[in-house]
N, C-alpha and C positions, 0 to 999 in steps of 0.2 A: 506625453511621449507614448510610441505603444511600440510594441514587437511583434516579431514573427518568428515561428519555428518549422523546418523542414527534418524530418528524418528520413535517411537513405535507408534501405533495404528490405530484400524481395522477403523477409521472413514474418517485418512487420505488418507488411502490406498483405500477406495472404494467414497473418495469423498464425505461424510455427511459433513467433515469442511474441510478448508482451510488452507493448512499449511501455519504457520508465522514463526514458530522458526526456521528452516531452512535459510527463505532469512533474519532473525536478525543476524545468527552469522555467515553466510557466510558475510553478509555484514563489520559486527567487524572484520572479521580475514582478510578479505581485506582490512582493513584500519590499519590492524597491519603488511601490507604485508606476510600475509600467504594467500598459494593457494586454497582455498577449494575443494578438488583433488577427492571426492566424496560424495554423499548427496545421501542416501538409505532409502526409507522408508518401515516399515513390521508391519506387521498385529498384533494384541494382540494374539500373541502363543508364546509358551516356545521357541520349535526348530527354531523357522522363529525370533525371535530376536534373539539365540544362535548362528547363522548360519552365521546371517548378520554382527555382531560381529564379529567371526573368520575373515572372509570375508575382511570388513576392516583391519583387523590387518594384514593379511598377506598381504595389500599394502604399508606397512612400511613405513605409517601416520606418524606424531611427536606428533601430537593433533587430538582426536577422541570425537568428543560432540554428548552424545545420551540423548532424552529428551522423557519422554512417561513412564507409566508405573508405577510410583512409590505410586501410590495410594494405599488406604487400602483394598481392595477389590478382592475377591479369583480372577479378571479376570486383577491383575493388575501384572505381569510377571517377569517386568525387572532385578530387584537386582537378581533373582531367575535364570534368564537364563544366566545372568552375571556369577555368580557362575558357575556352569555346564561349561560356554563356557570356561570358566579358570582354570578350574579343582579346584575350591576355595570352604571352606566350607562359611555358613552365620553364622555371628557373631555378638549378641545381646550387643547394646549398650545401657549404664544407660543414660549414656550424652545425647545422642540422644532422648533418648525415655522423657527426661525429657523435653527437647526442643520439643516437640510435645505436652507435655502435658500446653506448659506456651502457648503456640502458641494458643491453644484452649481456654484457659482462656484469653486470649488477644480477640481474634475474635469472643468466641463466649461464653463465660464466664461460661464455663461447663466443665466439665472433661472428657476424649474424650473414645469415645468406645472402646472396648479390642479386638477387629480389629486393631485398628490404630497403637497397638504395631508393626504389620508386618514391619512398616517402619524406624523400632527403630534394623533392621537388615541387616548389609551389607559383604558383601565379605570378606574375613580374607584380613587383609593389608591395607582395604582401610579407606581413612580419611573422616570420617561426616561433612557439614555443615550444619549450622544451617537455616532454613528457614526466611526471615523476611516478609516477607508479605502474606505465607501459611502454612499450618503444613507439606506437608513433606520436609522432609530433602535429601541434594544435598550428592554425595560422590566422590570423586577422589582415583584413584589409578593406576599401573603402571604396563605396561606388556610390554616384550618383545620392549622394546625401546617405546614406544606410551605412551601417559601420554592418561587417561583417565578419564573425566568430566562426570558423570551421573548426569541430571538435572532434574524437572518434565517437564510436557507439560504446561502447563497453562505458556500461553506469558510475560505476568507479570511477573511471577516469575523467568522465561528465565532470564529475561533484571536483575532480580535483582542479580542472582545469575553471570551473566556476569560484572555489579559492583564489585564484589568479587575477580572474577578470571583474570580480565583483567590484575592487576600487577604479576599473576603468567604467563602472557604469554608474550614473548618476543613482541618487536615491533622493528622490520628488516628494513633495511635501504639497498635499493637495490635489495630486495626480488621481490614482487610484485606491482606493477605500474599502475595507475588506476588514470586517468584524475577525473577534475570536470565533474560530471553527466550532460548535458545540456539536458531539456524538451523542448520540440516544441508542440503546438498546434495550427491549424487549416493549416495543411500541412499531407500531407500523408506520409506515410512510403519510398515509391517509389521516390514519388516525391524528397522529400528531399536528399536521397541517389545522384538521380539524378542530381541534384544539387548543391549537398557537395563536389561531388569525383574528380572535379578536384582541390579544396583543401587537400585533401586525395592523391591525387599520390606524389609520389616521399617519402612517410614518410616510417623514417629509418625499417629496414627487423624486428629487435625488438619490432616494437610496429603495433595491432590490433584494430581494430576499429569496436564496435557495435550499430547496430541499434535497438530499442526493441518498437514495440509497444504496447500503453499499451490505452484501452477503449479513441482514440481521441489525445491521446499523442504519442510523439515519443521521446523515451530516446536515445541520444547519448553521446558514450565516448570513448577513448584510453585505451588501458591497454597493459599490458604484463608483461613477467617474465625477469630476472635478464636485466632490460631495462638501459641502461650507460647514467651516468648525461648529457652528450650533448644530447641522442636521449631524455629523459624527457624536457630538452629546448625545443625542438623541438616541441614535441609536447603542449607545454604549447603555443608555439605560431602559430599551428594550431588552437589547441582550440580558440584564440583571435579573428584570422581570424573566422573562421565560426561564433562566436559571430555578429561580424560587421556584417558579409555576411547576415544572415538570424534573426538580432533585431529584424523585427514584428511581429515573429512568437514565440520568445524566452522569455519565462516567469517564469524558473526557479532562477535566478537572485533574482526573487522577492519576490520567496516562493519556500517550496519543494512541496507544491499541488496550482494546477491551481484556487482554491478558494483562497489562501494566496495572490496569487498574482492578482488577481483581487480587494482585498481588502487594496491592500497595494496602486496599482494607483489611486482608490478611494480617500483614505488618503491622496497619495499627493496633488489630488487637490482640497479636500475640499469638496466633493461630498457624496451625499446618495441616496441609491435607494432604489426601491421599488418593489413588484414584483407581478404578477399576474399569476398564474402556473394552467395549467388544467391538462395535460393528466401526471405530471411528481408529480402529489399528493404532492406539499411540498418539493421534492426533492432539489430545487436548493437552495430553502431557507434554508435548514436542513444542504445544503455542505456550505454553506457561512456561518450561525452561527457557524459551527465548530470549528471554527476562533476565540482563546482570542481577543478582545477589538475589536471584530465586531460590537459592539453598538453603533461606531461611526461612521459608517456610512451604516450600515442594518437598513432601516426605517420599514417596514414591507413588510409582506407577504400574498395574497391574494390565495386560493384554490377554483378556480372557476372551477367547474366540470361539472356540467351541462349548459346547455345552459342560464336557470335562472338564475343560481349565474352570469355569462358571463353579462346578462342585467342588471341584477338589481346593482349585487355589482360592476362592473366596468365601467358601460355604453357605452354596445358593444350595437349597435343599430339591432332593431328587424329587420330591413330590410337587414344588413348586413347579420348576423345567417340565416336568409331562402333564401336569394338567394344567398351565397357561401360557406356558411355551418359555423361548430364551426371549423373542421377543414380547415384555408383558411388563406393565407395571409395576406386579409384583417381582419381577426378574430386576427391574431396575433399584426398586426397594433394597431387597436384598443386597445388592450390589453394592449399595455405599453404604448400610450398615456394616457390613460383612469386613468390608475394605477398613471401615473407621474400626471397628472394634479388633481389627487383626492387626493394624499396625500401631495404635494405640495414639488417633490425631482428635483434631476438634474438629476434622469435615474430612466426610467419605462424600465421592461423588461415582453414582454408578451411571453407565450408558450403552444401551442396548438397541439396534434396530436393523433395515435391510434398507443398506445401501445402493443395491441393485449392480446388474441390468435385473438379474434371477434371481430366485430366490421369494419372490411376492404371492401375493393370495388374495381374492374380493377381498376378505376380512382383515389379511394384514398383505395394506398394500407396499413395494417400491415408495422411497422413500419415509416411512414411519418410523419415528424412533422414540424414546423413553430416558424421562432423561429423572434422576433423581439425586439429592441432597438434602444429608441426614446428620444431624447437633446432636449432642446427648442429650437435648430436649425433645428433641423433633428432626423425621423426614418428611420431604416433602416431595412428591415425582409428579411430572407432567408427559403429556402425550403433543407430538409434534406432526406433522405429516409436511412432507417438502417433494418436491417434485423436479426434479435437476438431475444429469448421468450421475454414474459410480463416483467422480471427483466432489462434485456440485455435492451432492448429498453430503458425504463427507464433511467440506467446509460446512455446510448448513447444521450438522449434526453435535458439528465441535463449538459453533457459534452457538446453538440452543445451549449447549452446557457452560460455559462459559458465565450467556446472560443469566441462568438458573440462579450459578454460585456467588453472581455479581448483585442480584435481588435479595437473595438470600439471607448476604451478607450486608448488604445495604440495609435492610428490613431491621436490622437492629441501631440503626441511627433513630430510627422514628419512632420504636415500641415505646 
């Protein structure tokens, strides 16, 4: 069996937001072994969601999930071009529209404007669900052999209405095949590949192998279609293999984000840190509380921006800052000592660089940053240079420091 997925609106198609609900339920239907055989996205218009609809339908999908659209508002299209594309009238529901009205008194303890009925109307045939954590309402119905899930956009509601629908979807056995995801950090795309593929040759003609990077990571896994229980062995002990092969690089094990897993070795051994962050404003401290029961071992966090906060709040010496600047090795040295020994942890992490657009030089270019971590044995600092805007750097400056304290700390498995 395979699927398709449509999202409606003009924010995702010119890039104002980021589509989620796309890699959610491609990822659910691959875990239900279905293929996800196309993923379209189109603009808030009647014709161009009518169109993209057809479209999929005549790729003789079994499962079509479109999310977008269902709002109350004259620019919200979908039920509407749904209709049209199926030649279906629209058909006002009491049930529904009542479930909008309890939904509004639940959230927002009013009775909902005479707008909001547009959503209390769907396609002749098809079946209403009820919203729980928004006011509109999800519908199912069925054409031409494809069962069809109309969802809203709002990600939340995605995942809650997938709640819902998952015991209406089959879960295949032999369908689709897709290894544990493994993350690598502070290894390159290339490099790895390079590395991996002669654990990769000889794997049965059935099964493909991806590499995806992703802002400092590298996801790898096996997949394929109708894959035979001996080639799934198989690769279950590939996967083992490259495991072994490349442990100090591999930190998925320990979390599904490189933050989880730096807070989980933490944990093991009883450790807390601290942190003293310049050019990454908060950032790395912001990925590591994201973390339930980070408390136990995130001591605090230091936003030392200017060169004063640098002296005063961490005791980066004035002689260092004017002869090798804020951005410097040495500046980042200091920085997680300064932090570890001021607040009294087992890891100071300093980080220093220029973000950009301004602020660069030949010698210290946009993008350069410095990242250090420092044990009461030993620091240790590297130099990074990344090339992305003011955002892009950022992420890439919190991910250097991240994988720094994730090696770091891994580095004492193997000593």
């Amino acid at each position: 069996m395979n699927a398709a997925i449509l999202c409606v609106g003009t924010e995702l198609v010119t890039g104002m937001v980021r589509d989620i609900n796309a890699g959610f339920l491609a990822h659910r239907l691959l875990g239900k072994g279905i293929f996800p055989k196309w993923t379209l996205f189109v603009p808030d218009g009647m014709e161009e969601i009518a169109s993209g609809l057809r479209f999929l339908l005549e790729q003789g999908v079994n499962f079509l999930f479109v999310s977008g659209g269902l709002g109350p508002t004259v620019d919200d299209f979908t039920r509407e071009a749904i209709a049209r594309a199926l030649g279906k009238s629209l058909v006002f529901c009491e049930e529904a529209w009542e479930s909008i009205r309890q939904a509004f008194y639940r959230i927002r303890g009013v009775e909902p404007p005479e707008n909001n009925r547009k959503q209390a109307f769907f396609p002749e045939g098809a079946r209403f669900l009820p919203n729980g954590v928004g006011t509109a309402p999800a519908f199912i119905l069925e054409e031409r052999g494809t069962r069809i899930f109309v969802l809203p956009g709002v990600p939340r509601e995605v995942e809650f209405f997938w709640g819902l629908l998952e015991q209406e979807i089959p879960t295949l056995q032999g369908g689709v095949y897709r290894s544990e995801i493994l993350k690598f950090c502070g290894i390159g795309e290339s490099q790895l590949e390079e590395k991996m593929l002669p654990l990769l040759s000889g794997l049965p003609q059935s099964l493909r192998f991806a590499f995806l990077p992703n802002y400092g990571e590298v996801w790898f896994f096996l997949y394929g279609q109708d894959v035979p229980l001996e080639d799934q062995k198989r690769a279950e002990e590939t996967i083992a293999a490259v495991k072994s092969a490349f442990m100090p690089y591999l930190f998925s094990p320990l979390g599904e984000t490189l933050e989880e897993a730096v807070g989980r070795l933490l944990l093991e051994r009883g450790w807390r840190v601290a942190l003293a962050e310049s050019c990454t404003g908060g950032l790395v401290g912001s990925r590591m509380t994201d973390v339930p029961g980070s408390s136990r071992y995130f001591e605090r966090g230091y936003i030392v921006y200017s060169n004063e906060a640098k002296l005063t709040d961490i005791g980066v010496p004035e002689e260092v800052l004017c002869r090798f600047g804020a951005v410097s090795e040495e500046t980042a040295r200091y920085l997680a000592e300064g932090v570890r020994k001021k607040t009294g942890v087992d890891i100071g992490l300093g980080i220093t660089g220029i973000a950009g657009p301004g602020g660069g030089s030949p010698e210290k270019p946009v993008g350069l940053v410095y990242v250090a971590v420092s044990d009461a044995l030993r620091t240790e600092a590297r130099k990074f240079q990344f090339r992305g805007d003011r955002l892009m750097n950022k992420r890439f400056f919190s991910q250097a420091a991240l994988t720094m304290l994730f090696a770091f700390l891994r580095e004492r498995d193997v000593r």
